[in-house]
C-alpha positions in Angstrom: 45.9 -10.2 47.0 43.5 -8.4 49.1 39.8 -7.4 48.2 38.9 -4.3 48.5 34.9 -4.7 50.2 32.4 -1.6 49.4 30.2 -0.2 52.2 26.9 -0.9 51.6 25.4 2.4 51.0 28.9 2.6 48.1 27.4 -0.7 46.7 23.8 0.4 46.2 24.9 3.7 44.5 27.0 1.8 42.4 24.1 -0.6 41.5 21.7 1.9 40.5 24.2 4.0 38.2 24.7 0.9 36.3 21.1 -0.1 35.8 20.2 3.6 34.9 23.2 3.6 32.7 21.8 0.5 31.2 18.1 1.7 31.0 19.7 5.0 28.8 21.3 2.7 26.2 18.4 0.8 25.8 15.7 3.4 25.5 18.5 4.8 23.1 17.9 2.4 20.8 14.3 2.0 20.8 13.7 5.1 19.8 16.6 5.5 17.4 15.8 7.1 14.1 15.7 5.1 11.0 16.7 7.0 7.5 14.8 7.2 4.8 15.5 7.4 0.8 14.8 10.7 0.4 17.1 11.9 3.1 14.6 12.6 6.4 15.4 10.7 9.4 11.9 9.8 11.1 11.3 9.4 14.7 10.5 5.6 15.4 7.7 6.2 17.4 4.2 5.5 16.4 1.8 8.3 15.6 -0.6 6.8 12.9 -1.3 9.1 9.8 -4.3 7.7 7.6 -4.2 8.9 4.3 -5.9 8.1 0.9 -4.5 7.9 -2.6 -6.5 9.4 -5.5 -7.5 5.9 -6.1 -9.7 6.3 -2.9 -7.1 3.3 -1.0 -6.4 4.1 2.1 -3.1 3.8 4.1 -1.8 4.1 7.7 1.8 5.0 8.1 3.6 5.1 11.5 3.9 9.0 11.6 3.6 12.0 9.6 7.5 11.9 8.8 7.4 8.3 7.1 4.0 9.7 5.7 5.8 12.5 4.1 8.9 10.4 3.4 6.3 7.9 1.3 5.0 10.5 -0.6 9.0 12.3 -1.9 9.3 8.6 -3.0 6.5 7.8 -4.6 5.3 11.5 -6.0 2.6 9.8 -8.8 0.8 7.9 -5.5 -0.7 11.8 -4.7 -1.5 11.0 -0.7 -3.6 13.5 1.2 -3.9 13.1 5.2 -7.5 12.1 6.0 -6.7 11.9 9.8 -4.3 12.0 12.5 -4.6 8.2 13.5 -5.1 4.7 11.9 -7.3 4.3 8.9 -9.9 2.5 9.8 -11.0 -1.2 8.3 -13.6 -0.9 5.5 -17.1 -1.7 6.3 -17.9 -4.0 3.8 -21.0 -5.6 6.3 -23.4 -5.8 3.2 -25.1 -8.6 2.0 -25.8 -9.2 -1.3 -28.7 -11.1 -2.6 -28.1 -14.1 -5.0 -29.2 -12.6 -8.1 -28.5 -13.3 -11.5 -27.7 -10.5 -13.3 -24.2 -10.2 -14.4 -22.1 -7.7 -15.0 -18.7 -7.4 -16.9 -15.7 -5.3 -14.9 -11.8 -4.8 -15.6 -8.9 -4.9 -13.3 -6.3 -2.1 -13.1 -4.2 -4.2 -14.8 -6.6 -5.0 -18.2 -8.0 -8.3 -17.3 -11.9 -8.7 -17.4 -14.2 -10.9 -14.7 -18.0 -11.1 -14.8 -19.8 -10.6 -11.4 -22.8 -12.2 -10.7 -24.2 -9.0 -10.0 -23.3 -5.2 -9.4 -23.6 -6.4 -5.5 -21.4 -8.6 -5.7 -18.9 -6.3 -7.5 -19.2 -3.7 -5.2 -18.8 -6.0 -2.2 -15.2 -7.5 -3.8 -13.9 -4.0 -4.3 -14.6 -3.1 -0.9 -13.0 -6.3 0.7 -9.5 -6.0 -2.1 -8.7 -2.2 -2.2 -5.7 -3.4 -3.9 -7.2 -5.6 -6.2 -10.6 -3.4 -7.4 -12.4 -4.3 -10.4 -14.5 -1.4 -12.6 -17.6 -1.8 -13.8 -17.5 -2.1 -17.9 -21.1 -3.2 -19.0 -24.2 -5.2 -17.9 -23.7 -8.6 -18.6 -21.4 -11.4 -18.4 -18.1 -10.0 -20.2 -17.3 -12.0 -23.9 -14.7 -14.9 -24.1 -12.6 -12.9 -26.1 -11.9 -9.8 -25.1 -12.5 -6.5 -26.7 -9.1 -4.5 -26.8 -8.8 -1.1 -27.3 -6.9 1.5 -28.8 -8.7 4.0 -27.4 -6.5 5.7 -23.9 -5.8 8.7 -23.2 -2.7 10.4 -23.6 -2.8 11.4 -19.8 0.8 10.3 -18.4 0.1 8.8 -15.2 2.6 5.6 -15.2 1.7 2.8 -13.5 4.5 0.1 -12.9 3.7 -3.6 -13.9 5.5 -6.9 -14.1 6.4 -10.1 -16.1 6.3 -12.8 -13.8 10.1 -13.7 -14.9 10.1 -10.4 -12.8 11.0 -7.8 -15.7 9.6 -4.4 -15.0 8.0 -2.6 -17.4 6.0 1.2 -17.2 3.2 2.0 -18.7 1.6 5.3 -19.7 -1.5 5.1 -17.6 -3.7 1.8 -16.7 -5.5 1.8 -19.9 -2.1 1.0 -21.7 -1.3 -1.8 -19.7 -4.9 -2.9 -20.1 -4.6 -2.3 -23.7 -1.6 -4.4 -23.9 -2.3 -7.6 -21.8 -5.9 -7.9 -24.2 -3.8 -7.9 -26.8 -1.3 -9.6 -25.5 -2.6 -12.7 -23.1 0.0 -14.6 -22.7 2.6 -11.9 -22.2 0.7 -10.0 -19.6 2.1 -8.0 -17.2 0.0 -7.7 -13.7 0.2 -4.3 -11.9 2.6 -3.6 -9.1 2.1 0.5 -8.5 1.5 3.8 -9.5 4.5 5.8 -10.3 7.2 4.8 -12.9 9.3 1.0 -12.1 
């Protein structure tokens, strides 16, 4: 059998129809859109949204559809658009002098640390925005905790979990506070705002 030979100019034409063809289906599928839960298909292209929770955290999503996306899935988590780009990295640059003068403070999800000092309380919660502590009195907190009884009957659930991994949601983070003081060695640790 006889092969058939191109011209030159026939071969180059040839060449760079196949490489644009190639170029298409990959830029196709970089940019292909991804779906979410609650039925938008975003863009994947990045066009940081910074936004804060009524918490004060901050987070950066990849654009305002995943942004929006975030918030039909998570409706408790109450985001609000701070700025049209990355959020930026605390400035936790403070220094704290090593004074003692302790202070007792509770985690969202009911357990209590002392703090050396308000400083020093302040400086953790601005390093771990997920893991903030509040301030509950001057000095060192007691060995037994004080539980209370006393929440309010605002519902905003908050998610927590076992760590066999069974979910659980509470009222607000008082109950799950409430509960774990009570209830040491069963306590749940905090996952998220919104319902499990």
């Amino acid at each position: 059998s006889k092969s058939i030979q191109l011209p030159p100019t026939m071969q180059f034409y040839s060449l760079i129809t196949l490489t644009i063809t190639s170029l298409m289906v990959i830029l196709s599928t970089m940019a292909a859109p991804t779906v979410s839960k609650c039925g938008n298909i975003c863009p994947a292209i990045y066009k940081p949204i910074c936004a804060q929770a009524i918490d004060g955290q901050t987070k950066t999503f990849a654009n305002e559809c995943k942004f929006k996306n975030y918030s039909c899935k998570h409706p408790n988590s109450k985001f609000v658009i701070l700025a049209y780009s990355a959020c930026e990295a605390p400035m936790c640059d403070f220094m704290c002098l090593m004074v003692e003068d302790p202070v007792c403070a509770i985690s969202k999800d009911g357990k209590n640390k002392t703090f050396n000092n308000s400083c020093l309380l302040d400086l953790h919660n601005c390093q771990n925005p997920g893991d903030t502590f509040t301030l509950v009195s001057n000095g060192a907190c007691p060995a037994t905790p004080v539980c209370t009884d006393a929440c309010t009957a605002v519902y905003q659930p908050v998610c927590a979990k076992l760590p066999s991994g069974e979910t659980k949601t509470f009222g607000n983070n008082c109950e799950l506070g409430a509960f774990n003081c009570k209830n040491p060695k069963d306590a749940f640790t905090f996952v998220s705002e919104g319902e499990c």
